[in-house]
C-alpha positions as CSV (number, residue, x, y, z in Angstrom):
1,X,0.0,0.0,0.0
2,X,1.6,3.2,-0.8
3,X,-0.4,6.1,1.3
4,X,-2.5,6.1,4.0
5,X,-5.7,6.5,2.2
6,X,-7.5,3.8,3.5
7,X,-8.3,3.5,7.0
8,X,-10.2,4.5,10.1
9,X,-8.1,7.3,11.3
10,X,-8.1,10.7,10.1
11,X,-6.2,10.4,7.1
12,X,-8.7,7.9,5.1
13,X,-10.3,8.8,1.7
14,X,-11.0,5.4,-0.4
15,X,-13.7,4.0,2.2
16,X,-15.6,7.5,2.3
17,X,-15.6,8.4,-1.3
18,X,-18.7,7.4,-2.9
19,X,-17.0,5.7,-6.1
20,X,-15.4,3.5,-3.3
21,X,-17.8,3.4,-0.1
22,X,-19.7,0.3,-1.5
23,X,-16.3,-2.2,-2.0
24,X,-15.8,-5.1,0.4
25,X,-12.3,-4.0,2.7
26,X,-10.4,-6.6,0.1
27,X,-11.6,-4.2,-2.6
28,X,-10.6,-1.2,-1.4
29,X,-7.1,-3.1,-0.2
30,X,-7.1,-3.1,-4.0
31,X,-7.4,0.1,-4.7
32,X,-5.1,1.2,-2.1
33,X,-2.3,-0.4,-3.6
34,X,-2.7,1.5,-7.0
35,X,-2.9,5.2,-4.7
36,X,-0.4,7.7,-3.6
37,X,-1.0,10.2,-1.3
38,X,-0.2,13.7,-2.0
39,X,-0.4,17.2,-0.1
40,X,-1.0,20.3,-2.5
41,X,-0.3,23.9,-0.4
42,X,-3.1,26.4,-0.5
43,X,-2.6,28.4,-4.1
44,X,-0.6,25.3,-5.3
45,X,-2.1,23.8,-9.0
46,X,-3.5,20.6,-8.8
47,X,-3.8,20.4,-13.0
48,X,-3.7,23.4,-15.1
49,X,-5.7,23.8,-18.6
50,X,-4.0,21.9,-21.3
51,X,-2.0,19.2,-19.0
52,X,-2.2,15.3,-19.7
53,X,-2.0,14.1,-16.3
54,X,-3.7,10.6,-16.2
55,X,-4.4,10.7,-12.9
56,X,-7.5,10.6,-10.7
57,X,-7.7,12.7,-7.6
58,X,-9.5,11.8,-4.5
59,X,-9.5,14.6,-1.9
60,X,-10.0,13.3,1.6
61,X,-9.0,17.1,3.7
62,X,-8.8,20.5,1.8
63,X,-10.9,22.3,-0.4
64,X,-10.1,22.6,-4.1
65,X,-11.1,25.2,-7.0
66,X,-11.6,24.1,-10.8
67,X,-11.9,26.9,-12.8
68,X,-11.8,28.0,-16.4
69,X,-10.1,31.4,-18.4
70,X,-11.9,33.2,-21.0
71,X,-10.2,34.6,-23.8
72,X,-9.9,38.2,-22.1
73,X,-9.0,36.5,-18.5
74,X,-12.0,36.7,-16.8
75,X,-12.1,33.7,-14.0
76,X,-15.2,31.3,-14.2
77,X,-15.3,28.9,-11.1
78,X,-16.7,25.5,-12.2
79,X,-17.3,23.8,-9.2
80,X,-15.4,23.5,-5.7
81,X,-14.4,19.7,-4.2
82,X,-14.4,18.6,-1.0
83,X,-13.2,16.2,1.0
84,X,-14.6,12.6,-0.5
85,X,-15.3,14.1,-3.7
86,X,-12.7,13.8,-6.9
87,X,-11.5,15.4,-10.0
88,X,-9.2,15.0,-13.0
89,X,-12.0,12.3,-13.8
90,X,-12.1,13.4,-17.9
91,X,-8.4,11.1,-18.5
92,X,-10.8,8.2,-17.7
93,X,-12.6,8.3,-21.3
94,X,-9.3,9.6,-23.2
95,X,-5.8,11.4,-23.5
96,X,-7.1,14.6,-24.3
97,X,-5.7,17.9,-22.5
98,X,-7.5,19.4,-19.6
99,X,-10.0,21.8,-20.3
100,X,-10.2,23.4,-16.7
101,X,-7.4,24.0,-14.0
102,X,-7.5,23.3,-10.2
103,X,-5.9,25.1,-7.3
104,X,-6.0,24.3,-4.0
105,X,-7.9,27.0,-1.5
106,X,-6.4,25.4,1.3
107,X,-3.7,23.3,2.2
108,X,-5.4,20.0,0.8
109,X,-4.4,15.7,1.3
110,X,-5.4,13.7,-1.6
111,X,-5.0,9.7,-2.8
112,X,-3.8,10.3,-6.4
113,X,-4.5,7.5,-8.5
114,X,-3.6,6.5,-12.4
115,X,-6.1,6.3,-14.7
116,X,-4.8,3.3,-16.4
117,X,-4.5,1.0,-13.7
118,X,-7.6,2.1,-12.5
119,X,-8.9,0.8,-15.6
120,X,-7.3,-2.3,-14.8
121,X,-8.7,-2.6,-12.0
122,X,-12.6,-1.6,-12.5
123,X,-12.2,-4.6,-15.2
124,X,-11.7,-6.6,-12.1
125,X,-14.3,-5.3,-10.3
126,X,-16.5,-3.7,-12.8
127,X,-18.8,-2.0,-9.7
128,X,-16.3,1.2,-9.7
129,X,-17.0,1.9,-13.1
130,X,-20.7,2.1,-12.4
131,X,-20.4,4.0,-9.4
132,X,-18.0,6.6,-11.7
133,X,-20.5,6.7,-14.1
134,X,-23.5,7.6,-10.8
135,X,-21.4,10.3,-10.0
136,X,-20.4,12.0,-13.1
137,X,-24.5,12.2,-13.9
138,X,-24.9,13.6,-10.7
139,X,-22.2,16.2,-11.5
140,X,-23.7,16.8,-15.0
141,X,-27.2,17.9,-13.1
142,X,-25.8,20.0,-10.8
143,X,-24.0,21.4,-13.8
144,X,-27.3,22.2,-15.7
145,X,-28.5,23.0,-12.4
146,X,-26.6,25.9,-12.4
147,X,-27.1,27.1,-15.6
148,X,-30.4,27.1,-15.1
149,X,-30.2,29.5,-12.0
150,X,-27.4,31.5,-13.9
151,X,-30.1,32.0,-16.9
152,X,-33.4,32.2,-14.8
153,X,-32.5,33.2,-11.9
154,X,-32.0,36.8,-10.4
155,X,-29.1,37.5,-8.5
156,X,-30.9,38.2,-5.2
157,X,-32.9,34.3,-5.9
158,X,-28.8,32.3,-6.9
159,X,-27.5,34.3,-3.4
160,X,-30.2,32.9,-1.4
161,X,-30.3,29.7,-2.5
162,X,-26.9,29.4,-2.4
163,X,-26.6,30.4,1.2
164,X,-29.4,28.1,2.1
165,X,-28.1,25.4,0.5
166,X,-24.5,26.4,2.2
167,X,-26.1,27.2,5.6
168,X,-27.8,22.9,6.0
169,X,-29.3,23.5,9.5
170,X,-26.8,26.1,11.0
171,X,-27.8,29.7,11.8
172,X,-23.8,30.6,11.6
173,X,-21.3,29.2,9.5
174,X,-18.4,30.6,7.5
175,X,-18.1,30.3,3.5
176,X,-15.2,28.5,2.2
177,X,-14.9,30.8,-1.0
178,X,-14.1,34.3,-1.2
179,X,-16.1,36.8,-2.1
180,X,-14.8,37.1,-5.9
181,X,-15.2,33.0,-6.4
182,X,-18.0,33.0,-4.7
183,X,-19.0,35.9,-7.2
184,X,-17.7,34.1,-10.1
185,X,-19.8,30.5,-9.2
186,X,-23.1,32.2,-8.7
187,X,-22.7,34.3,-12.1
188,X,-22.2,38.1,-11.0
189,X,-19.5,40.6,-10.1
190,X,-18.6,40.7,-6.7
191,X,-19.5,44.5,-6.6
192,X,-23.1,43.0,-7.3
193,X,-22.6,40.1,-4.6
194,X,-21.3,42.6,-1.8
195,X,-24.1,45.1,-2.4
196,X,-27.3,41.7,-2.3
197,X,-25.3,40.7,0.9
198,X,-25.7,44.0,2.3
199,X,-29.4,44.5,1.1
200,X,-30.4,41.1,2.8
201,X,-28.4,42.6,5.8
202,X,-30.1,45.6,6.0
203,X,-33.6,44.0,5.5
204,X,-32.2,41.7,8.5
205,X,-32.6,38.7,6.6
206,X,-28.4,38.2,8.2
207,X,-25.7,39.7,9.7
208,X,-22.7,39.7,8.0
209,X,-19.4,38.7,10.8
210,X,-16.2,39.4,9.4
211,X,-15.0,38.8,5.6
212,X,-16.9,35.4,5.3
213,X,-19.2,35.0,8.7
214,X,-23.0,34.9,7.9
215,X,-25.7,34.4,10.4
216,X,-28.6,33.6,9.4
217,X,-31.8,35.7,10.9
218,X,-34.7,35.2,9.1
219,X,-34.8,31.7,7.1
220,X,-38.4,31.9,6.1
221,X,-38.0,35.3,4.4
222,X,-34.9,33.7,2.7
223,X,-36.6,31.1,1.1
224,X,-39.4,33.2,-0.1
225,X,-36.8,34.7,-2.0
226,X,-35.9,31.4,-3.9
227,X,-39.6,31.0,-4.5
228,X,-40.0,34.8,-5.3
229,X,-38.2,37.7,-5.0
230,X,-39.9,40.4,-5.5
């Protein structure tokens, strides 16, 4: 086994990933012994646009960003990952180059695995492949998911949702994202996002704590706002 990915301790990531969660411990002894564990620093590049890496990434502590350029610059956050979740998953299907790039927000652990004997391996046990397949649907939903908001949403309707959605049951809680990726996920400059924060602030929807604290004050008028908000 080359990394400490699989285990009960705190440094574990194949038996809480989904694509793994289901395997038998002889399984996942399997996959361990294809994985390498790496630690990327926070502002350290995971994969940058145009790489051939071959490689899955598993994150088991961290936060990473996957983003794309525009032709004039402009930064458009594609999704963030989270402990359990992966990425790099496109060198599965083919050699091509990467079309995004990922940084890491914060220092972040990870089981690094290669595509091809992953390949290998899901010919063995042809389970993972399916469970690859579950998730990259689900990602594909939440992708046209957020296209949706982006294009019939308004801005004041994505921000709620979004801290809703972020929020689970807490009143309080932090966001992992600054305000400009936070910005650039939800579809709007961050000029825009720092003036709907204040406005739900002011109608004391929140209070704003700090340069990411929200506390939540009136849920019910927050979700009206998903459902309507005018």
């Amino acid at each position: 086994m080359n990394c400490a990915c699989l285990g009960h301790g705190p440094y574990n990531c194949i038996d809480i990933v989904p694509i793994f969660s289901h395997l038998t411990h002889d399984e996942m002894e399997q996959v361990a012994s294809i994985t390498r564990e790496k630690t990327f620093s926070k502002g350290e590049a995971v994969y940058r646009v145009g790489d051939i890496r071959g490689e899955l990434y598993v994150l088991h502590t961290g936060l990473v960003k996957v983003y794309r350029l525009s032709s004039d610059g402009k930064e458009q956050v594609i999704r963030t990952v989270g402990p359990g979740q992966f990425l790099g998953e496109l060198s599965l299907f083919s050699a091509q180059h990467q079309t995004d790039s990922a940084i890491a927000l914060e220092s972040s652990r990870m089981c690094v695995i290669a595509w091809d004997r992953l390949r290998n391996l899901m010919e063995r046990i042809p389970s993972i492949a399916f469970k690859v397949m579950e998730q990259l649907s689900d990602r594909l939903e939440q992708t046209e998911s957020l296209l949706e908001q982006t294009n019939l949403l308004s801005v004041e309707q994505r921000l709620a949702r979004y801290l809703l959605e972020t929020s689970g049951e807490r009143d309080s809680f932090v966001l992992n994202l600054s305000k400009g990726d936070l910005a650039s996920l939800l579809g709007m400059t961050q000029e825009t996002l720092s003036r709907r924060l204040s406005s739900f602030q002011a109608e004391g929807l929140l209070a704003l704590e700090g340069q990411r604290g929200i506390h939540i004050l009136d849920r019910a008028s927050l979700e009206r706002y998903v459902e309507n908000p005018w």
